[in-house]
C-alpha positions in Angstrom: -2.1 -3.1 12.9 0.1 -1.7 10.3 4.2 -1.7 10.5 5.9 1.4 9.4 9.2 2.1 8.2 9.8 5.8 8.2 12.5 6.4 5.1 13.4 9.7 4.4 13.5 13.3 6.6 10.1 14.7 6.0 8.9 14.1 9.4 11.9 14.5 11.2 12.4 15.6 14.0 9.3 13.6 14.9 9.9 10.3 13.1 13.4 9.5 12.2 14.7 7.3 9.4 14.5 4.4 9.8 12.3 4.2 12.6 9.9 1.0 12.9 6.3 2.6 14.3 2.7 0.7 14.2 0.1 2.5 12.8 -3.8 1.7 13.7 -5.7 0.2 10.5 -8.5 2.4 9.9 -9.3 6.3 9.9 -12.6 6.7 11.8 -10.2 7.3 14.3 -8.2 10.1 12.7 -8.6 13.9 13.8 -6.2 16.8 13.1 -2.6 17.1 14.1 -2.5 12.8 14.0 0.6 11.5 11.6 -1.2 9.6 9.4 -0.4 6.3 6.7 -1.9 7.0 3.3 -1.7 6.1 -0.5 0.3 9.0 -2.3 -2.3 10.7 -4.7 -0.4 10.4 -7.8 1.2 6.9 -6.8 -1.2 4.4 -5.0 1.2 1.7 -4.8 3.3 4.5 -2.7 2.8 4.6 1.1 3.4 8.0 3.0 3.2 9.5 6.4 2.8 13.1 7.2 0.4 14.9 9.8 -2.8 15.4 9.2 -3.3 19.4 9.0 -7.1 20.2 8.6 -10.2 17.9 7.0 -12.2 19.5 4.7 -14.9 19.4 1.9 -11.9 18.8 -0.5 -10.4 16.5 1.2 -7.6 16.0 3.8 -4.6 18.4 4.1 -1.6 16.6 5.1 2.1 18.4 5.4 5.6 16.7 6.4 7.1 18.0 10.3 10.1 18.9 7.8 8.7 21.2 5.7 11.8 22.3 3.6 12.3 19.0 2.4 8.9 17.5 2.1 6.2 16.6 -0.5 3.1 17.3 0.8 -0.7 18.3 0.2 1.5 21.7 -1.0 2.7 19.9 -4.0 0.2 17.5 -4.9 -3.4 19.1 -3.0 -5.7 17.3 -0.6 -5.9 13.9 -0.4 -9.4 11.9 -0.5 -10.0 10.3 2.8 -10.1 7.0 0.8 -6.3 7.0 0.7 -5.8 6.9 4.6 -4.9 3.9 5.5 -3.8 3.9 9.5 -2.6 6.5 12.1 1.1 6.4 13.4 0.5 5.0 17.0 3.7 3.5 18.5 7.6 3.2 18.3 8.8 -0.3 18.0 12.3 0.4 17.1 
C-alpha cells in the first residue's frame, strides 16, 4: 500500500486537497477510468494522480477530473506503463 496526499485541484471534485487516500502498489490491476499514482514523464522524482483515460500502443492516457486547471497526458503525452506506480483505492482522511 501506498499513502497519498492529494495537493492541488486537478482532480477535484473527486479528490480534494489535501485528502489522505491509499493507493494499491502495482498496475496489473489498473483498467480505464481508475485514478491512478504515477511518475510525472518529465520529473520522475514527481508523483501524480489523474484517471486513467484509455491504454494504448503509445502508452497510457491519463487527464485530471479538473480539466481547466490540470496537467495532463494533454500537455506532456502518454505515459509508459512503467511510470504507474498504484491505483487510488481508499479515503483515509
Amino acid at each position: 500500500m501506498l499513502r497519498v496526499t492529494i495537493i492541488g485541484p486537478s482532480m477535484e471534485p473527486t479528490l480534494g486537497n489535501g485528502q489522505i487516500w491509499l493507493a494499491l502498489r502495482g498496475r496489473w490491476h489498473i483498467r480505464a477510468n481508475d485514478m491512478i499514482v504515477f511518475c510525472h514523464p518529465n520529473r520522475p522524482d514527481l508523483l501524480e494522480v489523474k484517471r486513467l483515460v484509455s491504454k494504448g500502443s503509445e502508452g497510457w492516457w491519463v487527464e485530471g477530473d479538473n480539466r481547466e486547471v490540470s496537467t495532463d497526458s494533454r500537455s506532456f503525452g502518454a505515459i509508459a506503463p512503467e511510470l504507474v506506480r498504484a491505483k487510488i483505492w481508499r479515503r483515509i482522511s
